[in-house]
C-alpha positions, 0 to 999 in steps of 0.5 A, spaced: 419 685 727 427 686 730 428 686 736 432 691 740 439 691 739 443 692 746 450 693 747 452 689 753 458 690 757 463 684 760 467 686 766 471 680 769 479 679 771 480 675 765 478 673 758 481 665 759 482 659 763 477 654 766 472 658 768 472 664 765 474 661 758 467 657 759 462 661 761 465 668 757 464 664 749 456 662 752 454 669 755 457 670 747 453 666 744 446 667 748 448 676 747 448 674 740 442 670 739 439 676 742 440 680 736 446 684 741 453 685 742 458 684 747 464 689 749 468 684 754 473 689 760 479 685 762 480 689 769 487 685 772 493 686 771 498 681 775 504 685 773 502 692 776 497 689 782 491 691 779 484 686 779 478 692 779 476 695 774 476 703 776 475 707 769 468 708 766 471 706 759 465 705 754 460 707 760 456 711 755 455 705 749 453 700 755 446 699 756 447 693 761 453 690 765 455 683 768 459 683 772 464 676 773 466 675 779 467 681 782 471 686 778 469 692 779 471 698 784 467 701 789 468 706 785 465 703 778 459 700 782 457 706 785 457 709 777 454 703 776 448 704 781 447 711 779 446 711 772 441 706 772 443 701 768 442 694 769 447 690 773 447 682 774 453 680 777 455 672 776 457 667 782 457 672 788 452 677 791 449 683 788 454 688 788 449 694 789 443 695 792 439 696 786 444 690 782 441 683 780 446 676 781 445 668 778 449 664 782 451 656 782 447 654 788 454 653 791 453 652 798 448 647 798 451 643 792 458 643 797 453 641 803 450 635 800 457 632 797 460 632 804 455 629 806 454 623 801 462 623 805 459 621 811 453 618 810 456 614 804 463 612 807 464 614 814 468 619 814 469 625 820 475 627 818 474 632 812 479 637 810 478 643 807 482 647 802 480 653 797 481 661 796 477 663 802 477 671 798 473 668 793 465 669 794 464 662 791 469 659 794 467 662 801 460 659 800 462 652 798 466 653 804 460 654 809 456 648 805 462 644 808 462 647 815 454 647 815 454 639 813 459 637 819 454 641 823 448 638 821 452 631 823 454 634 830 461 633 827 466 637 830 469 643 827 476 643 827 480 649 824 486 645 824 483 642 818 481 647 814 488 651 809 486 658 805 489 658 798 493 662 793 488 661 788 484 656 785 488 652 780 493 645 782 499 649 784 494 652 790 491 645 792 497 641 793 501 646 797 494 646 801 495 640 802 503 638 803 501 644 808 496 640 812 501 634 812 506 638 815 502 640 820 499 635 821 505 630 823 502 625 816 495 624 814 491 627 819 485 626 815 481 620 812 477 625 806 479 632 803 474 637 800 477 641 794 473 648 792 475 647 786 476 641 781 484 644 779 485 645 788 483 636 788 487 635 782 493 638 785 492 635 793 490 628 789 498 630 786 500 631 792 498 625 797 501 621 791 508 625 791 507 623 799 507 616 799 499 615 800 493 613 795 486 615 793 481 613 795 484 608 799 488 613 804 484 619 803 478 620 798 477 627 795 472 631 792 472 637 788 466 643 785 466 644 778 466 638 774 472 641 768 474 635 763 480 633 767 476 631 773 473 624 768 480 623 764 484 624 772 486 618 775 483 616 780 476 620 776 475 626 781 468 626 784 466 633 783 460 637 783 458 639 776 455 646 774 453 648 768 456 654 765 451 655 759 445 654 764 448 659 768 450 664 762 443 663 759 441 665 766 444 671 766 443 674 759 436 672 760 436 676 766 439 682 763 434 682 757 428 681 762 431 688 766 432 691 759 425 690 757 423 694 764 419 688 766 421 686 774 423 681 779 421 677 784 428 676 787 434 680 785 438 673 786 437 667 782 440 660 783 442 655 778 442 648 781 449 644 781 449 636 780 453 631 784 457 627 780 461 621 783 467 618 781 473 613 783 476 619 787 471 618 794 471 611 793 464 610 789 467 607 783 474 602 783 478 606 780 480 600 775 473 599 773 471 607 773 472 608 766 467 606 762 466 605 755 463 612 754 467 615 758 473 612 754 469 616 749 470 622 752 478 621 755 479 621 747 475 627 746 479 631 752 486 628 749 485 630 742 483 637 745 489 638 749 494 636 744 491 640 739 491 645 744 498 644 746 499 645 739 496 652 738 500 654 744 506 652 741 503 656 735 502 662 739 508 662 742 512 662 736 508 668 732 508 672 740 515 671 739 516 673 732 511 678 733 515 682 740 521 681 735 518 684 729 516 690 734 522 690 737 527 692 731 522 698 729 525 704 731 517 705 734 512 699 736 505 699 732 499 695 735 500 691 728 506 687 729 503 685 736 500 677 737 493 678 738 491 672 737 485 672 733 483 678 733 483 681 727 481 689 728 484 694 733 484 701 735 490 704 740 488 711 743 493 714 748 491 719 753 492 727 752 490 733 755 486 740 751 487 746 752 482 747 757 486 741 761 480 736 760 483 729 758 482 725 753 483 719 749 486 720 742 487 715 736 495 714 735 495 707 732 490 702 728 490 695 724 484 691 720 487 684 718 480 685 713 481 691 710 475 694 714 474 701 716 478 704 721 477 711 726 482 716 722 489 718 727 488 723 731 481 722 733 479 724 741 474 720 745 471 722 751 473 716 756 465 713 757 465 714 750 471 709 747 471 705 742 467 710 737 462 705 734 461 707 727 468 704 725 467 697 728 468 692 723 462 689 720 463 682 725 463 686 731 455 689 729 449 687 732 449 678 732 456 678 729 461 673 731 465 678 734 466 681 741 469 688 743 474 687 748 478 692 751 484 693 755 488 699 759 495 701 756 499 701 763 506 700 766 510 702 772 511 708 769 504 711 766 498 710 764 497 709 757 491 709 754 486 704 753 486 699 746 480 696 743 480 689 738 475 686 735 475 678 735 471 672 736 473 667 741 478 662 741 475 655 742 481 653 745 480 657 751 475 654 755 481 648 756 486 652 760 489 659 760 491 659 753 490 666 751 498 669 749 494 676 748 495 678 755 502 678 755 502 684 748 498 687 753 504 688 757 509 689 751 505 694 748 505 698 755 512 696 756 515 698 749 511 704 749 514 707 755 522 705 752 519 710 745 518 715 751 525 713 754 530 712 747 525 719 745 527 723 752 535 720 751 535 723 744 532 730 745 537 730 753 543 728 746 541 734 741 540 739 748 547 737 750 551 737 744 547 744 743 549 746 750 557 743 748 557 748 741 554 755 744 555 754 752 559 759 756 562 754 760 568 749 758 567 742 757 571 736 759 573 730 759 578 725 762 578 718 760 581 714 765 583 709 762 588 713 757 589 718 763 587 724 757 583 730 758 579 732 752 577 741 752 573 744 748 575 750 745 571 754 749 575 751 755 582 753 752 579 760 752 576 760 758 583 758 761 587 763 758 585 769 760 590 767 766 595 765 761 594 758 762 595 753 755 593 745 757 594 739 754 591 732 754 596 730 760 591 732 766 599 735 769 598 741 765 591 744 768 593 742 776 600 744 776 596 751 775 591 751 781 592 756 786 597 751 792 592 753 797 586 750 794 590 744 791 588 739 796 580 740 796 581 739 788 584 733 789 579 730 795 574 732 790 576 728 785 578 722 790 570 723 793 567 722 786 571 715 784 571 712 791 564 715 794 561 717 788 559 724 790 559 728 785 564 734 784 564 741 785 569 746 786 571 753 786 577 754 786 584 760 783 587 758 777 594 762 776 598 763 770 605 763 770 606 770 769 601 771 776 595 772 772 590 769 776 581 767 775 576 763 779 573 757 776 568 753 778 569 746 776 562 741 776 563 733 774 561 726 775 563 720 773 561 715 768 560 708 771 560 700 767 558 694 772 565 691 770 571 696 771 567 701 775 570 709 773 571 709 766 572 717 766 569 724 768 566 729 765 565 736 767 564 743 765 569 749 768 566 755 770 569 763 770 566 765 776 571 770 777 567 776 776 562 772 782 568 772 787 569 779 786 562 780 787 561 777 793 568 780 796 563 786 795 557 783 798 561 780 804 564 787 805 557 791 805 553 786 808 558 787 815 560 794 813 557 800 814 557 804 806 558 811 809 563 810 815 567 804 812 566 801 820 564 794 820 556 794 823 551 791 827 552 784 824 559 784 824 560 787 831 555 781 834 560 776 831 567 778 833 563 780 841 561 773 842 568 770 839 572 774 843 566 774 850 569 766 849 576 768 848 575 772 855 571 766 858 576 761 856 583 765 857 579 769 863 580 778 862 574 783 863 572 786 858 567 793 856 562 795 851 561 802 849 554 805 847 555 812 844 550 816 841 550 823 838 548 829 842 543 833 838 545 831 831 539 831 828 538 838 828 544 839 824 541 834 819 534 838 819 538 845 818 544 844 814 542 838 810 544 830 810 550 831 806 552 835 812 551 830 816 553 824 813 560 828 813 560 830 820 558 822 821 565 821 818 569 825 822 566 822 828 567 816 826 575 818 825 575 821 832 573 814 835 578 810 831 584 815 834 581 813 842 582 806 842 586 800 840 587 796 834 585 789 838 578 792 840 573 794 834 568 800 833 562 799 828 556 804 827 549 801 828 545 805 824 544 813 825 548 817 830 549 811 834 556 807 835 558 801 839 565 800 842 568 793 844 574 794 848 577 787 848 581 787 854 581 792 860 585 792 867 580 797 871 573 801 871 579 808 871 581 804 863 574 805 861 573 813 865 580 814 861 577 811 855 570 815 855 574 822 857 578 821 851 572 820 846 568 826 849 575 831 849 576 828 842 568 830 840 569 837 843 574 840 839 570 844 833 569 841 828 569 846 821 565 843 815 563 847 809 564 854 813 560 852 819 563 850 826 561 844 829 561 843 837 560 835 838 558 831 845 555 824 846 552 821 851 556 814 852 553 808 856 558 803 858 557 794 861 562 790 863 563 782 861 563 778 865 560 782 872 554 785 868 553 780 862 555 773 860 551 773 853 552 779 847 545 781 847 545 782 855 551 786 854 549 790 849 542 792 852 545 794 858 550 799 855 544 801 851 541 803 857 546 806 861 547 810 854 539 813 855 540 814 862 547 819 860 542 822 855 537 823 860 542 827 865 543 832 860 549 827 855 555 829 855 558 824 859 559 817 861 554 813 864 554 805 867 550 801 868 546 799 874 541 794 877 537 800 879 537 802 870 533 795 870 529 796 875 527 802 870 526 798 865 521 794 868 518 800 872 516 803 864 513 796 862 509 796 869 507 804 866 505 801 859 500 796 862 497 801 866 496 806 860 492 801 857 486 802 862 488 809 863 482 812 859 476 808 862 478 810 869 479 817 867 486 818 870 488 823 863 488 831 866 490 837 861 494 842 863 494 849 859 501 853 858 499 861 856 502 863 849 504 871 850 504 876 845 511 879 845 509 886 842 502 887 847 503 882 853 495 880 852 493 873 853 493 870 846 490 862 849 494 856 851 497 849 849 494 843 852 499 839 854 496 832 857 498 828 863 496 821 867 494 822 874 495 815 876 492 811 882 498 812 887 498 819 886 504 820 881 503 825 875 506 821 869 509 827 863 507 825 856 514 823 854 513 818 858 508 815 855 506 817 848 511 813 844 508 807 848 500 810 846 502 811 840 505 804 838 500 800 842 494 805 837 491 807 844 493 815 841 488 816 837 482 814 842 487 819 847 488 824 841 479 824 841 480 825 848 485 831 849 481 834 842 474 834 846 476 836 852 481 842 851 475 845 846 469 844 852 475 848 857 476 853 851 468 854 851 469 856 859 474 861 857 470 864 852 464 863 858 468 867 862 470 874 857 477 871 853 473 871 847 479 871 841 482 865 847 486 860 842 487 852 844 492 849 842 492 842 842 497 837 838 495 831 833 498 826 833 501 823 827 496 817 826 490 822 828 493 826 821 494 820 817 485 818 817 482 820 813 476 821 816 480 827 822 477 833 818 470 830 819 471 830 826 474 836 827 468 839 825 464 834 830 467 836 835 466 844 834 459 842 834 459 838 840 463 844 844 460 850 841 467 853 841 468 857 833 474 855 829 478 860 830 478 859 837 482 853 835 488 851 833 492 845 831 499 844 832 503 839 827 510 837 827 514 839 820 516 831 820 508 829 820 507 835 815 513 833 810 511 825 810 506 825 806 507 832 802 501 831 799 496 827 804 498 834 809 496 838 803 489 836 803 488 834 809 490 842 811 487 845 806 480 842 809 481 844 816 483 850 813 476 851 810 474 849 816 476 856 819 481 852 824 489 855 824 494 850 823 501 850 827 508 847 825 511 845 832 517 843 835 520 847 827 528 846 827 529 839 829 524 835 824 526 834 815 522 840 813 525 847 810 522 853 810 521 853 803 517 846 803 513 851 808 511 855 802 506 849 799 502 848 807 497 852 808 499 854 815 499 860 819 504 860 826 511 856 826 514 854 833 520 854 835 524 848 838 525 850 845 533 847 844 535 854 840 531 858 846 536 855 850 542 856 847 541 862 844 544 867 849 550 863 849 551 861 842 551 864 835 549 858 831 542 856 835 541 864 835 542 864 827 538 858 827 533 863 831 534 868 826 533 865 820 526 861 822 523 868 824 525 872 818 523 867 813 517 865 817 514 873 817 517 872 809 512 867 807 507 870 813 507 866 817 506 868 826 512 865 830 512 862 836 518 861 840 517 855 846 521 853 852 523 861 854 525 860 860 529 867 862 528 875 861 535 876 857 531 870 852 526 874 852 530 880 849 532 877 845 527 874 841 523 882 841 530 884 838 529 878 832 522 880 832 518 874 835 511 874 835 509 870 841 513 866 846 510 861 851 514 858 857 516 857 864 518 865 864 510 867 863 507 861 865 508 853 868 502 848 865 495 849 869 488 848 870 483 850 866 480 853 873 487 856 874 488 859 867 482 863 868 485 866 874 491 868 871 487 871 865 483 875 870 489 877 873 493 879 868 487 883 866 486 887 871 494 889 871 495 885 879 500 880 875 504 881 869 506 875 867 503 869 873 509 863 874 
């Protein structure tokens, strides 16, 4: 019956050396008679920093690890935890809870070679040198430190040096340090926790002038072959490396069989060995015959290892060159010492952007089967086991090493070589391999580079024949300039011929931009900055273009610049551009005035001008009175011609030092840079209002202008732009609201304003649920019957102090903070529950009117609500009507359509208010299901005395009733108006003249009265 054959994997930061080198080819061996075989990790790479291993290569072929000292991450432990497998770590503690250890018994072999010092010879003054990072080192180092305390010897620290490493350099800089420190020979005995580390110190105490034993006596662990042939002979404590690797495969196996362990830490006993070194033996009598043997033995061994390292540097060497002269490297001109079989796979990422490991490169020194090239593995799955060769099957000679493909640059990839162990491994650190390692990952990254290099080279010369752009290059040393052919015609499109003298192509450059080409070119040679420049290049017949010129200068370590090369650019059609751009960005398209930003700019130069030369100087905020009505009725054509004119007007009533730029609409902004008193800017206003009153005549219509114009001074009222601008903003609103037409200054109090205003936006956000709101009701008159066909609501805010705020006021802010949609539920409920009292008290037919706010229109959900009040209140939909502005009709034409048709279908009216002053026209009022226009009260006003708002009046009435739709005139004030709308025909007026805004109970009083004919009309 055959036993199971197992794949064993071998993690350990090394394949060779004293220690690795011995007990790898036993734990080998002991696989192989198992009828196994061995996959060996090398985990350290010394050139990039790299000691544990952290890729789970092959982790899916594995079956069982051992681990070699620690060479595993924390991260490969924590695989190894989880999968199951079993672990057996050698020389140090179980790397996991689960993991199994065999360990040389190091801390009481250790502990019984210091003692025999003492005990033997005397000694207290023991000296310990060793790499205390290392578990085994550490151990041999509390034996030490537990020997001295078990013969009450003090401990001192001063006594103890941590090593760089285990080998003789380490020892005996170890011990010149203790020398040093020390003053001399501060000690009569050294341990060493390596044989190699006491070798080296023997070395060193001998370079300073002291003998062994006779001075110092010395003792090492490890018993290696130099320790009998060293002179004096090294005492050493000896451990076996083919009892511990027969330990250790023994544990594996017995895990594999699923049979259990007392202990998952296993001990291998070490044995005291002492020689000439402690001073046991006269070192002229230490050597005896059999040993003599054996030093024989050794010296063959070194030569012929000698020999083979000097073979194998020849062969590497050849090899690096073979590899080297190929225009790509491939693994089968490396030196791999005896392997025979290899296996290169470099990482790729698929589709899906899953990394895999794909077959580039391979060899078979025996003609064995090889994977095919391109082949992918999974990472846990390499190297695939179906190509291995025969020798590396279970029991073969061979073992599977793998090795990462890594440079500073990137990582590779990983190669797997089949190989059987070199025997001469075990005497020092022979195996050349690991230096191909580094070659091939070096070479690999140089066939990326020269492979990048040659693609950059067909790219350029490609971009050289078809680019757009001129090549040059200047040869320093010749002081030629070579031009490509598209330079030449890129030049002469200014009538500009160059030759090789670079005279001929800076002698074009604009004068004006001479000097920063040149400075350009200085900072590319002295401080390696590299060129660009836009600069003019001028013909001689005056032709001129823009380029822009880009170059650097090429370098060699000897003479420094050797030349510059460059492309040219015509960017002539980009300046002319951002000339545009710069002209639309600080200027106003339809005026030409410069705008906003412009203003800002120049404002704040010439606010430090005025600070630093002293001078007063005034800001003019103006804004068009009424303008918007002429864009509503005449068009935006209209309009914007009017706004030109304005602009024209204003340039003629100031001076060429100070600027007028338009901010947007109808506002304009004035800069008087320099003024001597407030009667300059009294004579400057008068003069713009006087200017904007003469009638202005555009497509047949006269035009009679005002403004209203606000005005701050620098430095009494403002000592920044933006301050300035605000108050002359302010003064402005507050001209406006005295009726415009004039000019207002700013004051102290119009801040006060503004700060009462926040004050009133604060409260406001309370005002609901206090209950502050009231609605008042205006009664709307039937022209041709006198009778009272219903009221508008209007809400006002009664605050806690008494003051009864108007709407205008306060709706803006209600409607920018959202608070107008619970306020507009609110009016709506409210004026439908007093509309329900009316009809209580006879006013059957009585119509409320209540106005939407423009957020209430645009929810979906407004129809529904409509209906749910009207439920609530009882009142029948004819009863109420809602009035919309033309702007919220004309938003969004078809969201209005809807949303009219539905509270149409509802039974409700629908009202356009505020007609005239919005965006519509009569003949989008064809396409809204509405059935009463209203009038704005501005045309009420003027009607009498100007023939423009009565035509306006005309119009609407007659096209109104055209499209059968009912006309309510607002704001009628007078009985010569209200003449005057009978004669248009109006249908309905509403105003002070038949009524000021009233309580619900006050309305009811009024209609009471006007029906029993004790007042016509109440005020």
């Amino acid at each position: 019956m055959m036993a199971t054959e197992y794949r064993i994997g071998l993690i350990a930061t090394h394949l060779d050396g004293e220690y690795y080198g011995r007990i790898i080819p036993d734990i080998h061996q002991h696989v192989r008679s198992k009828n196994s075989r061995l996959f060996a990790i090398q985990s350290s790479d010394e050139n990039l920093g790299i000691t544990r291993l952290e890729d789970p290569v092959a982790f899916h072929l594995i079956d069982a690890w051992i681990l070699v000292l620690p060479a595993a991450s924390s991260s490969f432990q924590e695989l190894l935890n989880k999968s199951g497998k079993p672990v057996v770590g050698v020389g140090f503690q179980p790397p996991t809870l689960h993991a199994h250890s065999v360990v040389v018994s190091n801390h009481d072999s250790m502990r019984q070679a210091v003692l025999h010092l003492i005990d033997a010879h005397g000694h207290e003054r023991i000296a310990f040198i060793g790499n205390l990072d290392q578990y085994d080192l550490y151990e041999r180092y509390l034996g030490y430190r537990a020997a001295l305390s078990e013969r009450g010897i003090s401990f001192d620290e001063r006594l103890v040096i941590k090593t760089d490493d285990n080998l003789l350099e380490g020892g005996a800089r170890a011990t010149e340090l203790l020398l040093s420190r020390h003053g001399g020979l501060g000690f009569t005995a050294l341990v060493g926790g390596t044989d190699l580390n006491a070798i080296g110190a023997i070395n060193a105490l001998r370079e300073s002038g002291y003998s062994v034993p006779g001075d110092a006596a010395i003792i090492g662990f490890d018993d290696i072959p130099q320790a009998a042939t060293n002179y004096p002979s090294l005492t050493t404590v000896l451990q076996s490396f083919d009892a511990l690797a027969k330990e250790v495969v023994k544990r594996v196996f017995t895990l594999l069989e699923g049979r259990p362990y007392e202990s998952n830490l296993t001990y291998v006993p070490a044995h005291f060995k002492p020689r000439a070194s402690c001073g046991c033996v006269d070192p002229a009598l230490a050597t005896t015959p059999e040993e003599i043997g054996k030093i024989s033995q050794s010296l063959s061994q070194l030569r012929t290892s000698l020999h083979q390292i000097t073979t194998n540097n020849y062969q590497m060497t050849r090899a690096l060159i073979m590899a080297t002269k190929a225009e790509k490297i491939h693994i089968s001109n490396l030196f791999w010492n005896l392997a025979h079989w290899g296996c290169l796979a470099l990482w790729e990422t698929d589709k899906r952007g899953g990394r895999r490991l794909v077959v580039k490169q391979t060899f078979s020194k025996r003609g064995d089967t090889l994977p095919p090239i391109g082949e992918a593995y999974r990472l846990e799955e390499f190297p695939s086991l179906s190509y291995l060769p025969p020798t590396a099957q279970p029991g073969g000679e061979d073992m599977v090493i793998l090795h990462r493909v890594m440079s500073e640059m990137q990582d590779w990839g990983y190669i797997a070589l089949c190989t059987p162990l070199d025997p001469l491994n075990n005497f020092v650190a022979n195996d050349l391999t690991r230096h191909s390692f580094s070659i091939l990952a070096v070479a690999m990254e140089r066939d990326m580079l020269v492979h990048q290099i040659r693609s950059f080279a067909e790219k350029l010369e490609l971009v050289a024949r078809t680019t757009n752009d001129g090549i040059w290059d200047w040869n320093l040393a010749t002081n030629k300039i070579e031009w490509n052919a598209r330079a030449h015609k890129l030049l002469s499109a200014a009538s500009v011929t160059v030759t090789d003298a670079p005279r001929s192509f800076l002698a074009h450059i604009h004068p004006e931009d001479q000097a920063a080409v040149r400075e350009a070119f200085r900072k590319t040679l002295t401080q390696k900055a590299p060129i660009q420049s836009e600069f003019r290049v001028v013909g001689a017949g005056g032709q001129q273009i823009w380029v822009y010129l880009a170059g650097d200068c090429i370098r060699d370590t000897m003479t420094g610049a050797v030349r510059i090369i460059g492309s040219l650019t015509d960017i002539t059609e980009k300046k002319t551009n951002e000339a545009r751009i710069i002209q639309m960005a600080y200027h106003d398209a339809l005026t030409g005035l410069p705008n906003r930003t412009f203003f800002q700019e120049r404002l704040r130069k010439t606010m430090v001008d005025r600070e630093l030369g002293g001078g007063t100087m005034a800001v003019f905020m103006i804004d068009l009175d009424r303008f918007k009505i002429v864009n509503d009725t005449l068009g935006h054509q209209v309009g914007d011609s009017l706004l030109v004119r304005v602009a024209n007007l204003l340039k003629e009533c100031v001076s060429d030092k100070d600027l007028i730029a338009r901010l947007g609409g109808d506002e304009f902004i004035v800069m008087l840079s320099s003024i001597e008193s407030e009667e300059e800017v009294a004579r400057v206003a008068d003069l713009m209002l006087e200017k904007l009153s003469e009638p202005v005549v555009l497509e047949g219509t006269r035009f009679f202008l005002s403004a209203s114009i606000g005005v701050s001074m620098y430095p009494s009222q403002g000592v920044d732009s933006e301050t300035l601008i605000k108050f002359a903003d302010l003064a402005m609103y507050q001209s406006k609201k005295n009726g415009g037409n004039r000019l207002g200054y700013y004051t102290e109090n119009l801040s006060s304003q503004q700060v009462e205003r926040v004050s009133l936006e604060n409260g406001l956000r309370h005002a609901l649920e206090r209950g502050e709101f009231v609605l008042h009701y205006q009664p709307q008159i039937s022209l041709a019957t006198g009778k009272i066909l219903g009221a508008e609501a209007l809400i006002r805010w009664q605050m806690p102090g008494g003051r009864l705020v108007q709407p205008n006021e306060f709706i803006p802010f209600a409607e920018e903070s959202g608070l107008i949609i619970p306020i507009g539920q609110w009016v709506l409920e409210q004026a439908c529950v007093a509309c329900k009292q009316w009809i209580a008290d006879g006013m059957l037919l009585a119509v409320i009117s209540v106005n939407i706010s423009s957020q209430q229109f645009q929810r979906g959900d407004f129809p529904e609500l409509v209906r749910q009040v009207l439920r609530n209140t009882g009142i029948q939909p004819y009863n109420l009507c809602l009035e919309i502005t033309e702007h919220m009709a004309v938003m969004n034409m078809e969201h209005s359509i809807q949303v009219l048709n539905e509270l149409v279908e509802i039974g409700v009216k629908i009202a356009i208010d505020d007609f005239g002053i919005g965006q519509s026209s009569l003949i989008l009022l064809k396409r809204l299901p509405v059935h009463t226009v209203k009038i704005d009260p501005s045309f009420i006003f003027h009607m009498t005395d100007d023939a423009a708002d009565a035509a306006i009046a005309k119009g609407i009435i007659d096209m109104s009733h055209g499209l059968g739709l009912s006309v309510t005139a607002e704001g009628v004030e007078t009985e010569e108006q209200i003449f005057h709308l009978q004669q248009l025909g109006c249908d309905r007026i509403q105003g002070y003249y038949t009524g000021r805004p009233m309580s619900s109970e006050q309305f009811i009083g009024y209609f009471q009265q006007t029906v029993s004919g004790t007042s016509r009309w109440g005020t």
